[in-house]
C-alpha positions as CSV (number, residue, x, y, z in Angstrom):
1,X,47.9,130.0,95.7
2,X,47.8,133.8,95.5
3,X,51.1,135.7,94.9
4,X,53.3,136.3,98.4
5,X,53.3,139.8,99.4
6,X,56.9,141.0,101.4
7,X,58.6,144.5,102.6
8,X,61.5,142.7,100.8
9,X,60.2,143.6,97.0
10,X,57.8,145.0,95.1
11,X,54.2,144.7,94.9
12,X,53.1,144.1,91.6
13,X,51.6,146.5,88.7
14,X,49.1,144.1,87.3
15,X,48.0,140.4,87.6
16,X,46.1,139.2,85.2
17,X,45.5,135.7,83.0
18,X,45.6,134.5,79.6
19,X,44.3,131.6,77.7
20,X,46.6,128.9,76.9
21,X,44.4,125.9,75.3
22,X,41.9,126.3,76.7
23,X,43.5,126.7,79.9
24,X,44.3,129.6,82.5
25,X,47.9,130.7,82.8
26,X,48.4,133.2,85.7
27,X,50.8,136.1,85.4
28,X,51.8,139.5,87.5
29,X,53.7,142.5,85.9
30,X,56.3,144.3,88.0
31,X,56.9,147.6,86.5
32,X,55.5,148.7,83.0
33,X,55.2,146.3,80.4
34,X,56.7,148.2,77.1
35,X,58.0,146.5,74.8
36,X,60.2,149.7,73.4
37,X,61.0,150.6,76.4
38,X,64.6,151.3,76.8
39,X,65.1,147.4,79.0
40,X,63.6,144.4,77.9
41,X,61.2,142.9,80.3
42,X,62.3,139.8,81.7
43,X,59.8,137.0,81.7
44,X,60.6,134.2,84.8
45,X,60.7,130.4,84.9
46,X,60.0,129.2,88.2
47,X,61.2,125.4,89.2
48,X,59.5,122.6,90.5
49,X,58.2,121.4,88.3
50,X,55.3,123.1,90.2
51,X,56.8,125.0,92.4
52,X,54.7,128.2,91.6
53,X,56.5,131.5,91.4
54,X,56.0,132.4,95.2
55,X,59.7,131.7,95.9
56,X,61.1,133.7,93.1
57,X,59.7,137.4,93.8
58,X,63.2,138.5,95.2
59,X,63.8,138.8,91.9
60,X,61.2,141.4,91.1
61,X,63.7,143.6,92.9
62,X,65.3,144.0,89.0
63,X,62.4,146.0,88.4
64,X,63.3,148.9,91.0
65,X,65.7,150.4,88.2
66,X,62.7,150.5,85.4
67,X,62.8,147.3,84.1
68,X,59.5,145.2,84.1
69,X,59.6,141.8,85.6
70,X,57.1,139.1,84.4
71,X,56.4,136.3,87.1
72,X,53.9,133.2,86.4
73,X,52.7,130.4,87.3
74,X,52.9,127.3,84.8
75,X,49.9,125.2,84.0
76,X,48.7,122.8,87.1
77,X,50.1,125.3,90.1
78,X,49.7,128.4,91.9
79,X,47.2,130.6,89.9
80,X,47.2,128.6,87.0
81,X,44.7,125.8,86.2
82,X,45.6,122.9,88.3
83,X,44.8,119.5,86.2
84,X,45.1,117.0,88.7
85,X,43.6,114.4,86.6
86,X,45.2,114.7,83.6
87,X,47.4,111.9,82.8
88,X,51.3,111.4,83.2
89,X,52.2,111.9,79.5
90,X,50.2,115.4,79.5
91,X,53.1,117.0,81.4
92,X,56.2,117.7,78.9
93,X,58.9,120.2,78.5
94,X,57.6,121.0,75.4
95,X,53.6,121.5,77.0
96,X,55.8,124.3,79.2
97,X,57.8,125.5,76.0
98,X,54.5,126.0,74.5
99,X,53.2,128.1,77.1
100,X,55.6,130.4,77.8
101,X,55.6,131.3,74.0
102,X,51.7,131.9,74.7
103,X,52.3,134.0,77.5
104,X,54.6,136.2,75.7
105,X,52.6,137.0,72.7
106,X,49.6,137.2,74.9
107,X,51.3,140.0,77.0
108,X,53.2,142.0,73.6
109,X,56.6,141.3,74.7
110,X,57.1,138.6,72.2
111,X,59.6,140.7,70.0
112,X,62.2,141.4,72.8
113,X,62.5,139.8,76.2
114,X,65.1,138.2,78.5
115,X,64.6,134.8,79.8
116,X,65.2,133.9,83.4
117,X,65.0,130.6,84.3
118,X,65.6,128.5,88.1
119,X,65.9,125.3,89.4
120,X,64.0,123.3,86.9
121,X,63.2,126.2,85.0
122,X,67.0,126.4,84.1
123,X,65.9,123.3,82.4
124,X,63.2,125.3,80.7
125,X,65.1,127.9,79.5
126,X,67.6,126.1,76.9
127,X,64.8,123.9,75.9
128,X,62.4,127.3,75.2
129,X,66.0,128.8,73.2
130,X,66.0,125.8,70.8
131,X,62.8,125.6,69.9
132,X,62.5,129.0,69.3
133,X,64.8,131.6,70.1
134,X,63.2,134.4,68.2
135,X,62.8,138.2,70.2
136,X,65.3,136.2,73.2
137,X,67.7,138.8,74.0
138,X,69.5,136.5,76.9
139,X,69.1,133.3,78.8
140,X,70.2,133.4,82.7
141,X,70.3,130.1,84.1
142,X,70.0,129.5,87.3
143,X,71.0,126.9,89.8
144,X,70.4,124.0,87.1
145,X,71.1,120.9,85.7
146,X,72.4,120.4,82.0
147,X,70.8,116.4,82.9
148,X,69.2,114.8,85.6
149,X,71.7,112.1,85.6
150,X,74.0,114.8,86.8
151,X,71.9,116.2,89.1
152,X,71.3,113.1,90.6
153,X,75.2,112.1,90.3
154,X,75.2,115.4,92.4
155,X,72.5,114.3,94.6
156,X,73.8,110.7,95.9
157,X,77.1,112.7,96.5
158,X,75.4,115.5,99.0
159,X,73.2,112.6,100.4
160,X,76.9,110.6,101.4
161,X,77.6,113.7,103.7
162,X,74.5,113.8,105.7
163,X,74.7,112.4,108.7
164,X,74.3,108.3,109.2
165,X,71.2,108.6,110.9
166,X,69.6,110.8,108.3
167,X,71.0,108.4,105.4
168,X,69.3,105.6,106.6
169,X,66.4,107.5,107.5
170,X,65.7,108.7,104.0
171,X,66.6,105.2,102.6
172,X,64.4,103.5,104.0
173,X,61.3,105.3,103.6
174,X,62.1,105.1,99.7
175,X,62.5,101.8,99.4
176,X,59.2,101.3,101.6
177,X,57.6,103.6,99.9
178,X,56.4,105.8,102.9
179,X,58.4,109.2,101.3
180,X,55.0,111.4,102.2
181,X,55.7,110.1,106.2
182,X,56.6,112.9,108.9
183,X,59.8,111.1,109.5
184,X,61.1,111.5,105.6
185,X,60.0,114.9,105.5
186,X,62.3,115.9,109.0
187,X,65.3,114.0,107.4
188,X,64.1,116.2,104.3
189,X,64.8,119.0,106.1
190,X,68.5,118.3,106.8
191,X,69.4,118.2,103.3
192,X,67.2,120.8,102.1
193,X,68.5,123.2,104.8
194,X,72.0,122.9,103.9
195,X,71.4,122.6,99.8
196,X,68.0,124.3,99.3
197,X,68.3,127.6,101.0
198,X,70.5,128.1,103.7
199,X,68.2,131.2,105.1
200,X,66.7,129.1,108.3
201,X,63.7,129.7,109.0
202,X,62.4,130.1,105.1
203,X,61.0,133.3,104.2
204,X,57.5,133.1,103.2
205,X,58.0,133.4,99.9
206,X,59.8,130.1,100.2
207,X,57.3,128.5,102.6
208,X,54.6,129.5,100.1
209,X,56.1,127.6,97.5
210,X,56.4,124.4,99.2
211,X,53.6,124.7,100.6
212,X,51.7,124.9,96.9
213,X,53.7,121.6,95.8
214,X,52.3,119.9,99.1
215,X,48.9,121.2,98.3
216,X,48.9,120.1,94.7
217,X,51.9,117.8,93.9
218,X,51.0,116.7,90.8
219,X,53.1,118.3,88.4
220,X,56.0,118.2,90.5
221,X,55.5,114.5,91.7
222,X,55.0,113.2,87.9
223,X,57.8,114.7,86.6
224,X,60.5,115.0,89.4
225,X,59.2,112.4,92.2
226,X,58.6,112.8,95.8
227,X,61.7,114.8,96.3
228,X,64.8,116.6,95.2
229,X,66.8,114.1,95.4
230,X,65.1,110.5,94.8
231,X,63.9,111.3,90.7
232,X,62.0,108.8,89.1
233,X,59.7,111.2,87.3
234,X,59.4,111.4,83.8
235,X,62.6,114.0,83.9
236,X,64.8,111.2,85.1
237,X,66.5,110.9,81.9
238,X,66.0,114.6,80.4
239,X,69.1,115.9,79.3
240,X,70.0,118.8,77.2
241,X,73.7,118.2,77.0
242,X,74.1,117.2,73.1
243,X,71.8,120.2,72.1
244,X,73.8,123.3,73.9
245,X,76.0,124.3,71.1
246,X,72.8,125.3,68.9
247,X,71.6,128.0,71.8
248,X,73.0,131.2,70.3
249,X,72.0,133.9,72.8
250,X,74.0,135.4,75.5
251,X,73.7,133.4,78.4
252,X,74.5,134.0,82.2
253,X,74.8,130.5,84.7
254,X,74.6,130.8,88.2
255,X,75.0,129.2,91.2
256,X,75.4,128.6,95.0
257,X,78.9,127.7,96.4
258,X,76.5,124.7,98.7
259,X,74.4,124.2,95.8
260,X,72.4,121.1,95.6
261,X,73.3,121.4,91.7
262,X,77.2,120.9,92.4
263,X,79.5,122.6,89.8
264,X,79.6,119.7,87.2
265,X,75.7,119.8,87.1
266,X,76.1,123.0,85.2
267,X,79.7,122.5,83.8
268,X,78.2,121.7,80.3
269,X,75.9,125.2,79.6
270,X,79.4,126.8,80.4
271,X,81.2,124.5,78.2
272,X,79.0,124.3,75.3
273,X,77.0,126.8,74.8
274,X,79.4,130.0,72.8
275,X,78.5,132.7,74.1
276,X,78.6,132.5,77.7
277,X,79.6,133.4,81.1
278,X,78.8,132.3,85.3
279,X,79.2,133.5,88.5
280,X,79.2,130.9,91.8
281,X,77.5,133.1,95.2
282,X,80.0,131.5,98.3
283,X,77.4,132.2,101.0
284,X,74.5,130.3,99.0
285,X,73.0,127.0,98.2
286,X,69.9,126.8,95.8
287,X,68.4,129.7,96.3
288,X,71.1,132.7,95.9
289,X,68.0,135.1,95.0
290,X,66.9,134.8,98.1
291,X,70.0,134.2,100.0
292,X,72.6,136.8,98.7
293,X,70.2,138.6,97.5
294,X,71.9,142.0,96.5
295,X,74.7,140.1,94.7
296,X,72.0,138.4,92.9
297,X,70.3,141.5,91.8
298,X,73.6,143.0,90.6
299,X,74.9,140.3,88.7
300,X,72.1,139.8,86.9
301,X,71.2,143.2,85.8
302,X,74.8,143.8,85.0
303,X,74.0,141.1,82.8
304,X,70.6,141.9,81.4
305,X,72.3,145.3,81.0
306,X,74.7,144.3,78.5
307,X,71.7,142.8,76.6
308,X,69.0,144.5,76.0
């Protein structure tokens, strides 16, 4: 899906693709790409997994101050090669790891960046720090879980307060297996609208990205499942807790007072991790980017700010 185009931020420099084994890996440039430039370029992970980047372009707002912002869309989504057929053990953390390291070098920025990652690229993030945290000036999480038996801990609590109908609506279309039926998908909508993104009716940007994971949910439906909330991907035991006191950059976590990733989802980053700090929007769920938007874009480049 091509790249959403809004009053509400910038149009991009450049788009452009890069080889990534064999593969195409789509990317657009806000601002100039330099990497002496006086602030780093900040490369971001979109969530999903497969979401595509559509949803994230309020944040190419940080580049209205002169800072470049680097949007893409991981392998099997948006404008990136979709691999439909390949099979369930293709689709890693590590496969994503491995691109984003391509994507860098490919585009120069390799030596100095910041990292920005939502949603399940929050999950990214840490796991691209310890692999390699080399040229990583900071790492702003986003709206994530530190596990997915938190997040789903934090799920099953949010799904107790929907209302009864909705409950038993959702229920049982998972255990009959029917989750792609209209009738899921409007009991969906309740949950999503109160811990997704609280702006009703979605922006495009938004729409765009579900949209692309209804389109092609491959990526998404391997590794998360047919929803936020009912996992059984091949994520449904990732977990990063037991590895966050090696991640030795700065690091930012955020989050949205009606989250659908409730305060202990993220409690461990802020725990573990040494050098770090967070900052919880009141008026937001998932999406604070999008839904406090001007608070988002000053947090975050105060942060960035200190960094680069």
């Amino acid at each position: 899906m091509a790249t959403t185009h809004d009053d509400r931020f910038p149009e991009p420099t450049t788009e452009g693709e890069v080889d990534f084994r064999g593969h195409r890996t789509w990317y657009r440039v806000t601002g100039q790409l330099d990497p002496d430039a006086e602030q780093a370029p900040l490369v971001v992970l979109h969530g999903g997994p497969g979401a595509a980047h559509n949803y994230t372009l309020m944040m190419a707002n940080l580049a209205r101050q002169g800072r470049a912002v680097v949007h893409y869309d991981q392998l099997g989504c948006g404008g990136s090669s979709h691999l439909p057929d390949a099979p369930p053990d293709f689709w890693t953390p590590q496969l994503f790891v491995d691109e984003l390291r391509s994507l860098v070098e490919a585009l120069g920025i390799d030596r100095r960046f910041h990292l920005l990652g939502q949603s399940w690229g929050g999950m990214l993030g840490p796991e691209v720090v310890l692999s390699d945290d080399a040229g990583i000036r900071s790492l702003t999480i986003c709206d994530s879980p530190a596990s997915m038996e938190l997040w789903l801990e934090a799920a099953n609590t949010l799904r107790a307060r929907l209302p009864e109908d909705v409950q038993q609506t959702l229920l049982a279309h998972e255990e009959a297996g029917t989750t792609d039926s209209a009738e899921y998908a409007e009991a969906e909508k309740v949950f999503y609208d109160r811990h997704v993104c609280r702006v009703v009716p979605n922006p495009p940007e938004v729409t765009d990205s579900f949209a692309q994971i209804e389109q092609d949910p491959t990526v998404y439906f391997t590794m998360n499942g047919p929803s936020e909330f009912h996992v059984i991907g091949s994520l449904k035991d990732w977990s990063v807790v037991d590895r966050l006191d090696a991640v030795r950059v700065p690091t930012l976590v955020v989050a949205g007072a009606h989250d659908e990733a409730m305060p202990a989802v993220w409690a461990p980053f802020v725990e573990r991790i040494p050098d770090v700090r967070s900052h919880v929007f009141p008026e937001s769920s998932h999406m604070p980017h999008v839904e406090e938007p001007d608070a988002f874009i000053e947090v975050v480049e105060s942060f960035l700010r200190q960094h680069d």
